[in-house]
Predicted model as a PDB file, atoms N, CA, C, CB and O in Angstrom, pLDDT in the B-factor column:
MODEL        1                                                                  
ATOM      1  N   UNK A   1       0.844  -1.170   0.000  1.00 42.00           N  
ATOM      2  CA  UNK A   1       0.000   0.000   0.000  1.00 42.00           C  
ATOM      3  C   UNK A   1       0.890   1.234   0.000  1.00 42.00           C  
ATOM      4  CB  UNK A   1      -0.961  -0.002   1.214  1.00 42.00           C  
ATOM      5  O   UNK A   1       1.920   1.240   0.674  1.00 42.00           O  
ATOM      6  N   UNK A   2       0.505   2.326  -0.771  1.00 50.00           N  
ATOM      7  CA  UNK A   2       1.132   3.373  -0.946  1.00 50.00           C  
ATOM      8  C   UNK A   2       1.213   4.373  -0.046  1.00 50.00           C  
ATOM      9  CB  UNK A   2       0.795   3.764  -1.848  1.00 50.00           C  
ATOM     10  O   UNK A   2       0.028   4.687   0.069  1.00 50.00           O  
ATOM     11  N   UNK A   3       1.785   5.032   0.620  1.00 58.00           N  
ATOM     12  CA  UNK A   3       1.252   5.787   1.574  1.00 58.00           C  
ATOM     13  C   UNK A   3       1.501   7.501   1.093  1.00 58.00           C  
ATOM     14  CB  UNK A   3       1.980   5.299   3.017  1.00 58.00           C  
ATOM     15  O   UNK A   3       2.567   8.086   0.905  1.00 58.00           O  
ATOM     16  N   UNK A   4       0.190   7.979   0.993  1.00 64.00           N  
ATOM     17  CA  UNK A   4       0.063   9.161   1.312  1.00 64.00           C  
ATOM     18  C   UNK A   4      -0.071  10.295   2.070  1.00 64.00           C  
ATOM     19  CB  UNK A   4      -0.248   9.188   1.076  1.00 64.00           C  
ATOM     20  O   UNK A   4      -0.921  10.332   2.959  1.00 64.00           O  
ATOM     21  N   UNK A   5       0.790  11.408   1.798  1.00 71.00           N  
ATOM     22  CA  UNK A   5       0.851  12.706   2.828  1.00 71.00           C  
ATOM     23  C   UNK A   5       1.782  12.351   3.244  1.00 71.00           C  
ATOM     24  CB  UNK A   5      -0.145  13.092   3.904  1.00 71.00           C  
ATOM     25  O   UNK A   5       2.700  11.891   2.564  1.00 71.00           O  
ATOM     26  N   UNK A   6       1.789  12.527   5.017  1.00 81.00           N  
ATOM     27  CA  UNK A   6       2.811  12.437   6.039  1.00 81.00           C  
ATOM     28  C   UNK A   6       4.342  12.896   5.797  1.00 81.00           C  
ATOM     29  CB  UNK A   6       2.823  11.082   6.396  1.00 81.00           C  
ATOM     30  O   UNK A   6       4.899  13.391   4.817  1.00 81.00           O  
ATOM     31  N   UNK A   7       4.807  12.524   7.110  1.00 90.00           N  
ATOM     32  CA  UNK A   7       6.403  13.140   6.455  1.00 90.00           C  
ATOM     33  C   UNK A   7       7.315  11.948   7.135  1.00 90.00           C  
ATOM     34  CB  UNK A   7       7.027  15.115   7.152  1.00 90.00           C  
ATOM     35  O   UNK A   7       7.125  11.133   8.038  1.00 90.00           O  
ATOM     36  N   UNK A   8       8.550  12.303   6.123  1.00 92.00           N  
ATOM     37  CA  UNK A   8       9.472  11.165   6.408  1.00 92.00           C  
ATOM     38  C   UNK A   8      10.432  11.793   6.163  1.00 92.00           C  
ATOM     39  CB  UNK A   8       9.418   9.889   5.727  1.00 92.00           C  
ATOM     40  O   UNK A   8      10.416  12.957   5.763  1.00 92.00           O  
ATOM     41  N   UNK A   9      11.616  10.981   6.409  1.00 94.00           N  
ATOM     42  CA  UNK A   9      12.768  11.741   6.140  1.00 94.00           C  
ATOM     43  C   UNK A   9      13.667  11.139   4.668  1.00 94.00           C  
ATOM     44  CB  UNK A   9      13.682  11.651   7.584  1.00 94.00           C  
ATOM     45  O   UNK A   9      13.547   9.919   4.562  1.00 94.00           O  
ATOM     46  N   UNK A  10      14.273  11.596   3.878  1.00 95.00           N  
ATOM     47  CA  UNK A  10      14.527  11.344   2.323  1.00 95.00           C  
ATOM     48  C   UNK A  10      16.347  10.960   2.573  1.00 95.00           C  
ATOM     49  CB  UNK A  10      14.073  13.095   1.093  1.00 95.00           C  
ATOM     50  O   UNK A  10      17.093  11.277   3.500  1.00 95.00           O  
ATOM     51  N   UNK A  11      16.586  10.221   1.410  1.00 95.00           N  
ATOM     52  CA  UNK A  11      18.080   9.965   0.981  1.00 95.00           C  
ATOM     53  C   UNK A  11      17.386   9.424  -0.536  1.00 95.00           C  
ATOM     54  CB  UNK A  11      19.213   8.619   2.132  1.00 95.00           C  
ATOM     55  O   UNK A  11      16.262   8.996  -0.799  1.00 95.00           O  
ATOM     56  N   UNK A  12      18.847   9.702  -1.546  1.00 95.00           N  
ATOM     57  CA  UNK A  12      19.297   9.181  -2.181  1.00 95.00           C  
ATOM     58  C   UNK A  12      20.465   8.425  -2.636  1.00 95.00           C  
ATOM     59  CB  UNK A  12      19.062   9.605  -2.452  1.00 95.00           C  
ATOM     60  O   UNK A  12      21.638   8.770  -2.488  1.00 95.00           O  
ATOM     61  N   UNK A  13      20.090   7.498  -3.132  1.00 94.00           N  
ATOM     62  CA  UNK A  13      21.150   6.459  -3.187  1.00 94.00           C  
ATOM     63  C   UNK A  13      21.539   6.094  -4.413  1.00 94.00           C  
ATOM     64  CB  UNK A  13      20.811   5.321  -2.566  1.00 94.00           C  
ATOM     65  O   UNK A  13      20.728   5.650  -5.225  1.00 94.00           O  
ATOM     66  N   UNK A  14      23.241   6.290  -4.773  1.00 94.00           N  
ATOM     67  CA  UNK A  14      23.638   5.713  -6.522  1.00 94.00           C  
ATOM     68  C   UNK A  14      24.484   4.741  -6.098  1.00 94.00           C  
ATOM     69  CB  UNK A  14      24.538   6.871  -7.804  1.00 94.00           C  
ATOM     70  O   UNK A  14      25.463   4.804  -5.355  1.00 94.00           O  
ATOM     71  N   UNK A  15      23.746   3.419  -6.931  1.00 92.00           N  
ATOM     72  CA  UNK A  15      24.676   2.404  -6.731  1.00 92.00           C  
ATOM     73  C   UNK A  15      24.247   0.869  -6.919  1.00 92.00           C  
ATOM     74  CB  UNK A  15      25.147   2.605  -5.431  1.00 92.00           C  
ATOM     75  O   UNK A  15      23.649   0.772  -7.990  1.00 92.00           O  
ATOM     76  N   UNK A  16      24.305   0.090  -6.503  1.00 91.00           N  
ATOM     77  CA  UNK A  16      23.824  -1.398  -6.784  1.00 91.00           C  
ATOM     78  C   UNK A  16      22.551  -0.933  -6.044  1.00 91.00           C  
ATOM     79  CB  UNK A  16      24.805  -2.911  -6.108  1.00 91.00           C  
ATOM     80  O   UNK A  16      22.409  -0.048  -5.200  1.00 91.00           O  
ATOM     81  N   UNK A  17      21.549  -1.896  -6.678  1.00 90.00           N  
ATOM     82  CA  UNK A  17      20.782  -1.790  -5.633  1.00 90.00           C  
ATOM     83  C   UNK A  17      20.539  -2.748  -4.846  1.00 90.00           C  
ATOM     84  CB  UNK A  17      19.845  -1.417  -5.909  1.00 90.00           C  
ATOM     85  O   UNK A  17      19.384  -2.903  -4.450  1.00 90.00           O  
ATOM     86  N   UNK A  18      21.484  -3.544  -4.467  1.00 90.00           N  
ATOM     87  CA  UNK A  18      21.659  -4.503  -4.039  1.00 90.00           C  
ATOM     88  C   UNK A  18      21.726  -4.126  -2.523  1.00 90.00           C  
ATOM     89  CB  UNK A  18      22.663  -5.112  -4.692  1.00 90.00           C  
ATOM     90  O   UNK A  18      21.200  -4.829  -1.660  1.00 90.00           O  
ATOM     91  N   UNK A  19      22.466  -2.869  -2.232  1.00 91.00           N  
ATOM     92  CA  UNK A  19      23.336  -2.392  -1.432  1.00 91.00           C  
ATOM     93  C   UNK A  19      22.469  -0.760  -0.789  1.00 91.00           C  
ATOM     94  CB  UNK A  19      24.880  -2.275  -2.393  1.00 91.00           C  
ATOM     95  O   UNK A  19      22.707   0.228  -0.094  1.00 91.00           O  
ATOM     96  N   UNK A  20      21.688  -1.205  -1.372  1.00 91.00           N  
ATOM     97  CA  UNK A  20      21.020   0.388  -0.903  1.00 91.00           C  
ATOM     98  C   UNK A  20      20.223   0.295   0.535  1.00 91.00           C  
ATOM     99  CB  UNK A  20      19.711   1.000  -2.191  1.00 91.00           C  
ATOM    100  O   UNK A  20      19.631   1.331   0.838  1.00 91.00           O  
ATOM    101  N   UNK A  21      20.130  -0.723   1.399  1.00 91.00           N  
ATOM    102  CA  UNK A  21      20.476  -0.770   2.803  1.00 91.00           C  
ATOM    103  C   UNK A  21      21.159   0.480   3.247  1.00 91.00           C  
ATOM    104  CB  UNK A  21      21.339  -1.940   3.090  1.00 91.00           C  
ATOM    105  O   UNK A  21      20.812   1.297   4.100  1.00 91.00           O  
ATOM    106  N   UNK A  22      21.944   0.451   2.670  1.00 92.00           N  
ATOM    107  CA  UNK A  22      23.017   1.212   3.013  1.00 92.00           C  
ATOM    108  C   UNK A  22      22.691   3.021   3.845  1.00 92.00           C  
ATOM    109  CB  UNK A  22      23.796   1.252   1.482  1.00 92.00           C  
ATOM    110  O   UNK A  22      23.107   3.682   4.796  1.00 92.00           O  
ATOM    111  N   UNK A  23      21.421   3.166   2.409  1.00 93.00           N  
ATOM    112  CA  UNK A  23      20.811   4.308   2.964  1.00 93.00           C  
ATOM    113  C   UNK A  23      20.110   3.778   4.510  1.00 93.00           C  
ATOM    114  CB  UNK A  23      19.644   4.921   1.789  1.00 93.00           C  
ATOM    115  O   UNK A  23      20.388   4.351   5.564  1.00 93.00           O  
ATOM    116  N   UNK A  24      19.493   3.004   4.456  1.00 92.00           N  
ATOM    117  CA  UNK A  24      18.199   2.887   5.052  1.00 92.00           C  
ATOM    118  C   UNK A  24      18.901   3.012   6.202  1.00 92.00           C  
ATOM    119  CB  UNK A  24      17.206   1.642   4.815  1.00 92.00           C  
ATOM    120  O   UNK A  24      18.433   4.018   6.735  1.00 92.00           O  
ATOM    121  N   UNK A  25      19.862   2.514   6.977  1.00 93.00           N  
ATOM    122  CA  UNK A  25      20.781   2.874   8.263  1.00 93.00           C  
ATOM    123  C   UNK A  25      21.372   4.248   8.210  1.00 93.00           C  
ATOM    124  CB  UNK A  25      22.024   1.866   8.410  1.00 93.00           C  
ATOM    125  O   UNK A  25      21.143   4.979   9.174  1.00 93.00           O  
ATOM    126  N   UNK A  26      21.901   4.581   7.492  1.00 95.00           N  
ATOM    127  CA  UNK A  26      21.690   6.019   7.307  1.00 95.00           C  
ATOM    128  C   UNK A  26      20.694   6.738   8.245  1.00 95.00           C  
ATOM    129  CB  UNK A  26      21.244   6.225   5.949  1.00 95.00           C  
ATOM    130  O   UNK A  26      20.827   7.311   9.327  1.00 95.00           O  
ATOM    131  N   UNK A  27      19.575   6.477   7.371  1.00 95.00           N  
ATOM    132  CA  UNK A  27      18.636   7.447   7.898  1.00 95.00           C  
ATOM    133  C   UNK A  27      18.048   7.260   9.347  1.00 95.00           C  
ATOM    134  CB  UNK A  27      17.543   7.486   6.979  1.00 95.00           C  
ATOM    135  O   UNK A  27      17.532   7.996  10.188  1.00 95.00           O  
ATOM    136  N   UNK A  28      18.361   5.969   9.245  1.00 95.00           N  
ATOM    137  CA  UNK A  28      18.333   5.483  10.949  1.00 95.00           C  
ATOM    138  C   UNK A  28      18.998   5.774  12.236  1.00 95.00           C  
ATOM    139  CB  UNK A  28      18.611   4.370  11.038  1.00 95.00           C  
ATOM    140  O   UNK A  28      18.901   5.549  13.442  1.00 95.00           O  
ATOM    141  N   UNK A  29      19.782   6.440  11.290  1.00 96.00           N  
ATOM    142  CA  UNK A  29      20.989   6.574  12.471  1.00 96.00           C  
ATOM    143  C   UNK A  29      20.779   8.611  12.390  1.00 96.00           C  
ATOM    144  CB  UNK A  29      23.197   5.637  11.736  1.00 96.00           C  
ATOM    145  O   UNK A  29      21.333   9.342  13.212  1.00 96.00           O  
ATOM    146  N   UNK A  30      20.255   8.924  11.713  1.00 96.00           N  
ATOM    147  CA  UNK A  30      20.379  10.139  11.717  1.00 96.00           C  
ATOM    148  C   UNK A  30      18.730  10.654  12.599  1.00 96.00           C  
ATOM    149  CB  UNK A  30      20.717  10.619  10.038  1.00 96.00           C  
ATOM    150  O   UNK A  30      18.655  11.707  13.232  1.00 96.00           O  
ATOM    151  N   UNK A  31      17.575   9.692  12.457  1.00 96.00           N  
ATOM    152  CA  UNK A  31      16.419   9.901  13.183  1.00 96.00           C  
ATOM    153  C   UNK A  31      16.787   9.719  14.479  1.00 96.00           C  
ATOM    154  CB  UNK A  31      15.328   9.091  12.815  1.00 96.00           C  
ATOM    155  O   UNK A  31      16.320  10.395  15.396  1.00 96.00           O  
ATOM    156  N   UNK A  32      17.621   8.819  14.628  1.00 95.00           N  
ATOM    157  CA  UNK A  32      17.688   8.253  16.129  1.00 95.00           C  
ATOM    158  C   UNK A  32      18.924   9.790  17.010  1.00 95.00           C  
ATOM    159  CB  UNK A  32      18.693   6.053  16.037  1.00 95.00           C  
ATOM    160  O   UNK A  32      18.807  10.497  18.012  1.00 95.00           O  
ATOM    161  N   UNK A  33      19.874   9.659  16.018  1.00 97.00           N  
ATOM    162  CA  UNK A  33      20.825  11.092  16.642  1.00 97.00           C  
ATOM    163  C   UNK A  33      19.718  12.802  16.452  1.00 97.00           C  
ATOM    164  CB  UNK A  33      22.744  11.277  15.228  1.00 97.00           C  
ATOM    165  O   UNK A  33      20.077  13.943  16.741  1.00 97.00           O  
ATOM    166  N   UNK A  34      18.920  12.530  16.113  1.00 96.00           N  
ATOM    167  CA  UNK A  34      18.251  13.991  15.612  1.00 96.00           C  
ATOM    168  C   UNK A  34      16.480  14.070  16.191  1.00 96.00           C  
ATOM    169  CB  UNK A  34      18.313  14.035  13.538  1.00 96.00           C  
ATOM    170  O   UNK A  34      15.623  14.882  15.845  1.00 96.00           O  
ATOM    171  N   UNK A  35      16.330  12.653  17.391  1.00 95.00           N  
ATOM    172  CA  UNK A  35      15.346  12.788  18.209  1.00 95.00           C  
ATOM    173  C   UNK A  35      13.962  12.444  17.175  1.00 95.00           C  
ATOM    174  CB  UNK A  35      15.453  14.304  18.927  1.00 95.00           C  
ATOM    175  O   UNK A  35      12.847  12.603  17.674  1.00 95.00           O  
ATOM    176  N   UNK A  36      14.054  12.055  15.981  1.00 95.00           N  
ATOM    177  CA  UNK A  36      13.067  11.578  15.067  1.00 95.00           C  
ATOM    178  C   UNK A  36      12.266  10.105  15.863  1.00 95.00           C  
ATOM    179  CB  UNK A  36      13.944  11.220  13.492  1.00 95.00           C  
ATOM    180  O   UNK A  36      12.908   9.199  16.396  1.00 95.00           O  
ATOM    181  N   UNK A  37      11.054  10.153  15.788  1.00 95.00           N  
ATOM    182  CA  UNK A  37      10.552   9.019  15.597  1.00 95.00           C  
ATOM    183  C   UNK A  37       9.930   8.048  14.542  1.00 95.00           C  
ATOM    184  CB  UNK A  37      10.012   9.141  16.186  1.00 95.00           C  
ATOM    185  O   UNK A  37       9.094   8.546  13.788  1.00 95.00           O  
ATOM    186  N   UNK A  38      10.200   6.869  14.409  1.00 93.00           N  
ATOM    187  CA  UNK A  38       9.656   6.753  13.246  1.00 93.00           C  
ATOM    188  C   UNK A  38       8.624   5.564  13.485  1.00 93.00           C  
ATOM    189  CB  UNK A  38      10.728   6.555  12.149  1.00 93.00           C  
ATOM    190  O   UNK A  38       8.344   4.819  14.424  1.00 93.00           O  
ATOM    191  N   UNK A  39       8.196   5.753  12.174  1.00 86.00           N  
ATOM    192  CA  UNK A  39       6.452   5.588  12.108  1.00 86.00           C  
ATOM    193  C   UNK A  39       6.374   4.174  11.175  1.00 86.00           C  
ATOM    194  CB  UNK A  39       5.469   7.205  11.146  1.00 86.00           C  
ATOM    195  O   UNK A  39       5.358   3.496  11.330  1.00 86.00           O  
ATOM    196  N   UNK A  40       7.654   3.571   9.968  1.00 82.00           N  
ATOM    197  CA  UNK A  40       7.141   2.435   9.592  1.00 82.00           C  
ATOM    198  C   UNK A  40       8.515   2.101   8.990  1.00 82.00           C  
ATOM    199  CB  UNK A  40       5.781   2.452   8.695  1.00 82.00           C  
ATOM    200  O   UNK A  40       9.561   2.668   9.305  1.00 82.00           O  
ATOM    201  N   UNK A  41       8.400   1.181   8.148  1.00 87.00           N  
ATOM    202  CA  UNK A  41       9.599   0.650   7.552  1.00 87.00           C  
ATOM    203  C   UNK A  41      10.106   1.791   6.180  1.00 87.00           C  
ATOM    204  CB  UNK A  41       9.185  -1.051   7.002  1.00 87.00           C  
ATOM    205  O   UNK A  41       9.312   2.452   5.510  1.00 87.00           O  
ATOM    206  N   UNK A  42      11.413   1.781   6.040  1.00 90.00           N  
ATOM    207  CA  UNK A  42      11.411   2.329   4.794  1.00 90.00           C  
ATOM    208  C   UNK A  42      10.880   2.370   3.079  1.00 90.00           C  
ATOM    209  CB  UNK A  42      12.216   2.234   4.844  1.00 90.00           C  
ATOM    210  O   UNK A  42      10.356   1.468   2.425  1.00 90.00           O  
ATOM    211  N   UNK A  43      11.166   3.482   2.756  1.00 91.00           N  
ATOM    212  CA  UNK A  43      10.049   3.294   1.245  1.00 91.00           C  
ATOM    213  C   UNK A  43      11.509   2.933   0.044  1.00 91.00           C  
ATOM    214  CB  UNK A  43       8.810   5.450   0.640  1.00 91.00           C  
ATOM    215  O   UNK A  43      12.518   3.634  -0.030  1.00 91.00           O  
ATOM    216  N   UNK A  44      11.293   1.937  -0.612  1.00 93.00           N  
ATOM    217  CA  UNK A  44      12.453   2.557  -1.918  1.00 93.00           C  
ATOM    218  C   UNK A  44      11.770   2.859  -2.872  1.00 93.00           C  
ATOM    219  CB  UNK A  44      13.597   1.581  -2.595  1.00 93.00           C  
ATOM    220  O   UNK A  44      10.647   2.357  -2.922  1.00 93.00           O  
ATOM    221  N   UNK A  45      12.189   3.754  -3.931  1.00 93.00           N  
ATOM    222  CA  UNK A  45      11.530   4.043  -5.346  1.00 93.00           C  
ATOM    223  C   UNK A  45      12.753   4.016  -6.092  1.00 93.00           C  
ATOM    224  CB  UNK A  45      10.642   5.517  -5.550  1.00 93.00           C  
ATOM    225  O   UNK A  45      13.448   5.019  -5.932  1.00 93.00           O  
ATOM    226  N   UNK A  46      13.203   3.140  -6.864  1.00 91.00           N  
ATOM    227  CA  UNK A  46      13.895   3.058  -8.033  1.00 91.00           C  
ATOM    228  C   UNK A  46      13.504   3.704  -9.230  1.00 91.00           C  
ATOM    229  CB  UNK A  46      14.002   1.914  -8.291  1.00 91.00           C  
ATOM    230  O   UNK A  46      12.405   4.132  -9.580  1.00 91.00           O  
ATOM    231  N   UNK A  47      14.837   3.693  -9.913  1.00 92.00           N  
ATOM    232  CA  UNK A  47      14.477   5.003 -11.068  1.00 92.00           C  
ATOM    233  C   UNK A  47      14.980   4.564 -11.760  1.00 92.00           C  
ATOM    234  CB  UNK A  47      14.823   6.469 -11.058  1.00 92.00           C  
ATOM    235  O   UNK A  47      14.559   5.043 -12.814  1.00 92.00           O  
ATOM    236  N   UNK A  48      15.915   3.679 -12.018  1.00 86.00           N  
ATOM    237  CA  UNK A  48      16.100   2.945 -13.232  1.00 86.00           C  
ATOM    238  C   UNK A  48      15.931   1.337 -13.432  1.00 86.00           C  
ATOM    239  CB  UNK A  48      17.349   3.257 -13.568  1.00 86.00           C  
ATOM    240  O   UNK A  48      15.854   0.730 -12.364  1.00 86.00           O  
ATOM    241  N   UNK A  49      15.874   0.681 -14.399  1.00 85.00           N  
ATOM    242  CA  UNK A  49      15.920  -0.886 -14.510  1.00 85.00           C  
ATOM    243  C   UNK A  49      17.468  -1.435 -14.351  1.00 85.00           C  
ATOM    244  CB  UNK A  49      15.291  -1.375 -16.059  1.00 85.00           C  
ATOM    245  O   UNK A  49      18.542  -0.975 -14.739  1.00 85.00           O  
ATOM    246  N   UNK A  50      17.196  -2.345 -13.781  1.00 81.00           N  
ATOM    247  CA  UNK A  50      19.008  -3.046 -13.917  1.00 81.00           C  
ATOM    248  C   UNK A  50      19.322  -3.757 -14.824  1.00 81.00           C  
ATOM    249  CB  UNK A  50      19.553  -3.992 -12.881  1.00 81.00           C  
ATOM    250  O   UNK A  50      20.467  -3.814 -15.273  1.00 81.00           O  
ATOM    251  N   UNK A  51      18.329  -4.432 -15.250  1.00 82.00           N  
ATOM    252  CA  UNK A  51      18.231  -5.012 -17.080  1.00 82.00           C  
ATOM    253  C   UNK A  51      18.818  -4.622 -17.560  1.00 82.00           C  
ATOM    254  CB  UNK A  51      17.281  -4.899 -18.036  1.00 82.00           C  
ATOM    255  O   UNK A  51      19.799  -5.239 -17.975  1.00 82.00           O  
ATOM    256  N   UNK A  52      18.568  -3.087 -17.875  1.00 83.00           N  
ATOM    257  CA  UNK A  52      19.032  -2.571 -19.292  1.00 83.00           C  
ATOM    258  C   UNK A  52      20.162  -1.921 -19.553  1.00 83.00           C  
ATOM    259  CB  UNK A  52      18.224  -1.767 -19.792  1.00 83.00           C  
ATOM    260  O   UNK A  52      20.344  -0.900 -20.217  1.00 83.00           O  
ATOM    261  N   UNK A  53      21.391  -3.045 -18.595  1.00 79.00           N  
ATOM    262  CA  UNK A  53      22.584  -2.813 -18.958  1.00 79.00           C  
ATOM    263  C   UNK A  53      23.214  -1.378 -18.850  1.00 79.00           C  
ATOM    264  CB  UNK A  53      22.602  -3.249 -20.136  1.00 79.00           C  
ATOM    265  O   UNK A  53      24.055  -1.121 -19.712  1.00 79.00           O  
ATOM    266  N   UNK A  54      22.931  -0.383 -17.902  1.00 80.00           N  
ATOM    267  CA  UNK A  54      23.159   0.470 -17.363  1.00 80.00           C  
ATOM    268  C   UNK A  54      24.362   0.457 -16.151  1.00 80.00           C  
ATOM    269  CB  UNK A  54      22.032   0.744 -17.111  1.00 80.00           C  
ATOM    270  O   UNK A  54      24.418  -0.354 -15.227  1.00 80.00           O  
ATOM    271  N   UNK A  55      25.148   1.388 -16.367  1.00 87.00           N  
ATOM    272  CA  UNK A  55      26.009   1.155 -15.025  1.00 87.00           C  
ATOM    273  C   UNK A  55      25.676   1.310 -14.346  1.00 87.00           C  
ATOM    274  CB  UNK A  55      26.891   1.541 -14.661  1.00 87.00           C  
ATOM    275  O   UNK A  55      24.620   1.938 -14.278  1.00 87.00           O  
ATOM    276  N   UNK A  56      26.218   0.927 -13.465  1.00 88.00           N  
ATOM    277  CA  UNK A  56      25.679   0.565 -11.904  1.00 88.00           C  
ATOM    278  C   UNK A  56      25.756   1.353 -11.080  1.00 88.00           C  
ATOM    279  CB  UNK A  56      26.221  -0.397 -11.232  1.00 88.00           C  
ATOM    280  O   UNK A  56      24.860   1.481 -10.246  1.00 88.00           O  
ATOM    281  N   UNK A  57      26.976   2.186 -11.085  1.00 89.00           N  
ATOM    282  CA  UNK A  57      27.077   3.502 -10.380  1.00 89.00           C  
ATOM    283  C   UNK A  57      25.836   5.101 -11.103  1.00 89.00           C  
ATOM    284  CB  UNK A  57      29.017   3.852 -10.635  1.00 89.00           C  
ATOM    285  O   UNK A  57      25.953   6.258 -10.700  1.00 89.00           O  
ATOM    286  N   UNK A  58      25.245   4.837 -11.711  1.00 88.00           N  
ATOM    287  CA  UNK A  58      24.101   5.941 -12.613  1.00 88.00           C  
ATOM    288  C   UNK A  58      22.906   5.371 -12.010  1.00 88.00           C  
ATOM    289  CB  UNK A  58      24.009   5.845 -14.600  1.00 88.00           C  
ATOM    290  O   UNK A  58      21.996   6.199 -11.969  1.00 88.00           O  
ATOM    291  N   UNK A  59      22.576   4.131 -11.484  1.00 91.00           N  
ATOM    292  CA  UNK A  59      21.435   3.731 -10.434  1.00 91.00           C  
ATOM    293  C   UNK A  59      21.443   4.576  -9.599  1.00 91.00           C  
ATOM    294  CB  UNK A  59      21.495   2.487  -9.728  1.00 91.00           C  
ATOM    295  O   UNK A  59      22.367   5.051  -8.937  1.00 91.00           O  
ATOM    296  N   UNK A  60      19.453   4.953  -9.646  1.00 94.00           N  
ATOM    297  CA  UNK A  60      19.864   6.041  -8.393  1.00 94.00           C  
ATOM    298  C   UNK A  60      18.497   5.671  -7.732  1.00 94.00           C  
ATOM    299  CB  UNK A  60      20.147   8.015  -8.817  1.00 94.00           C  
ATOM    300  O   UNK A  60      17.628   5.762  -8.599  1.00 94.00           O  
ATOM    301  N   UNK A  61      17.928   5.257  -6.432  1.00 94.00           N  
ATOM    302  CA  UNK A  61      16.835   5.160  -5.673  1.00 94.00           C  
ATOM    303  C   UNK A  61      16.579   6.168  -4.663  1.00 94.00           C  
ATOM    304  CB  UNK A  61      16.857   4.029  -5.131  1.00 94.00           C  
ATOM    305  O   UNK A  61      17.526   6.676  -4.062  1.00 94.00           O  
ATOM    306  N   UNK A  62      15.257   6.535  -4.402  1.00 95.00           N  
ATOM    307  CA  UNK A  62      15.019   7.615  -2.977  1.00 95.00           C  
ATOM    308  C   UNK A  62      14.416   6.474  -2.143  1.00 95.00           C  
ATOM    309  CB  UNK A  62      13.737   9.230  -3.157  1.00 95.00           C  
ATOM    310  O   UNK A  62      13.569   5.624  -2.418  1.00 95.00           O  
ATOM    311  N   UNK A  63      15.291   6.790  -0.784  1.00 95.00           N  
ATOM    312  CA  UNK A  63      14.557   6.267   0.303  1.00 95.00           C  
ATOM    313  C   UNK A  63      14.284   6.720   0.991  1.00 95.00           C  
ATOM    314  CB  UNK A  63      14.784   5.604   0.825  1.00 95.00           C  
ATOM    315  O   UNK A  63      15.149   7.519   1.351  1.00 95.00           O  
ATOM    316  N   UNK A  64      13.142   6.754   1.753  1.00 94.00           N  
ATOM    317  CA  UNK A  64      11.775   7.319   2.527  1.00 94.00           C  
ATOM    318  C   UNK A  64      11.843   7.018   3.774  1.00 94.00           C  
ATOM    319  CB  UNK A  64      10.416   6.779   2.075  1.00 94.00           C  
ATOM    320  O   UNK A  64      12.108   5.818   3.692  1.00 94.00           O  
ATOM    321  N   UNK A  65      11.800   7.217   4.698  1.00 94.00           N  
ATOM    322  CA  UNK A  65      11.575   7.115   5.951  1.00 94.00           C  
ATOM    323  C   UNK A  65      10.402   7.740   6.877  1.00 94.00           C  
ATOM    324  CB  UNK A  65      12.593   7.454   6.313  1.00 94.00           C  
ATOM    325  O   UNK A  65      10.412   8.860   7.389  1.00 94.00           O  
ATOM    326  N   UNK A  66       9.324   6.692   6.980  1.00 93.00           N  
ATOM    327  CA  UNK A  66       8.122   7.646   7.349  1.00 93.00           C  
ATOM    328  C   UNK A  66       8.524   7.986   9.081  1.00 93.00           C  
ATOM    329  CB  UNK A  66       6.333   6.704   7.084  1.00 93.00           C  
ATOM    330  O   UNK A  66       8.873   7.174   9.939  1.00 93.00           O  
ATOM    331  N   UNK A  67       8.363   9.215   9.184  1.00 93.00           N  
ATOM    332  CA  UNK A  67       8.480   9.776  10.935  1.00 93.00           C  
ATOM    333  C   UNK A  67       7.188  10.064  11.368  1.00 93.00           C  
ATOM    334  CB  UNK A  67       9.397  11.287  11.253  1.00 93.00           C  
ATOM    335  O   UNK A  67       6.404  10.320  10.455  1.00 93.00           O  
ATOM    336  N   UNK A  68       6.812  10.091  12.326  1.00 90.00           N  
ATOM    337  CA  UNK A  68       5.493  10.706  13.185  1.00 90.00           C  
ATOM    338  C   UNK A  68       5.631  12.357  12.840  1.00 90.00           C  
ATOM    339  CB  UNK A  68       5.618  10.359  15.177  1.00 90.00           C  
ATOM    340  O   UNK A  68       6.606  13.080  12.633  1.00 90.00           O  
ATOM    341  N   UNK A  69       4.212  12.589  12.880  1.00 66.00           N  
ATOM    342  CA  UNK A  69       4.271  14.110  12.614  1.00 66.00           C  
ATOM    343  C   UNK A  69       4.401  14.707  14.067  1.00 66.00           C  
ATOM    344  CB  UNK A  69       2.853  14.720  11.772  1.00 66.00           C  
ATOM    345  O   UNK A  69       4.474  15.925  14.229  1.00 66.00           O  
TER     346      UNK A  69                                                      
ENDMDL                                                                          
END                                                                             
C-alpha cells in the first residue's frame, strides 16, 4: 500500500541496488541522533531498470523514511 501525505525523512542512493540498505541505516541513524521518531519501515523508489545494462554507479533510488508528525 502506498502511503500518502505524512512526512518522512529522504536519501538518495547511486549504486547497486543490491546495497542500498546502506541508505536505510543512514537514515536510521540520523532519526535516532536527531530525536526523530519513526512511524514504519522504509520506502524505496527506483528510477532505473538493472536489465538494461546500465552502469551501476548511474542507479539512483530515494529512500523514505516515514516519521510521526
Amino acid at each position: 500500500q502506498f502511503i500518502s501525505g505524512g512526512r518522512a525523512l529522504k536519501a538518495e542512493y547511486y549504486g547497486n541496488y543490491i546495497t542500498s540498505d546502506r541508505a536505510w541505516y543512514k537514515l536510521l541513524q540520523y532519526a535516532d541522533q536527531n530525536g526523530y521518531q519513526i512511524n514504519r519501515f522504509p520506502i524505496e523508489y527506483f528510477h532505473h531498470n538493472p536489465n538494461t545494462g546500465m552502469n551501476e554507479s548511474e542507479w539512483k533510488a530515494e529512500i523514505y523514511l516515514p516519521i510521526v508528525n
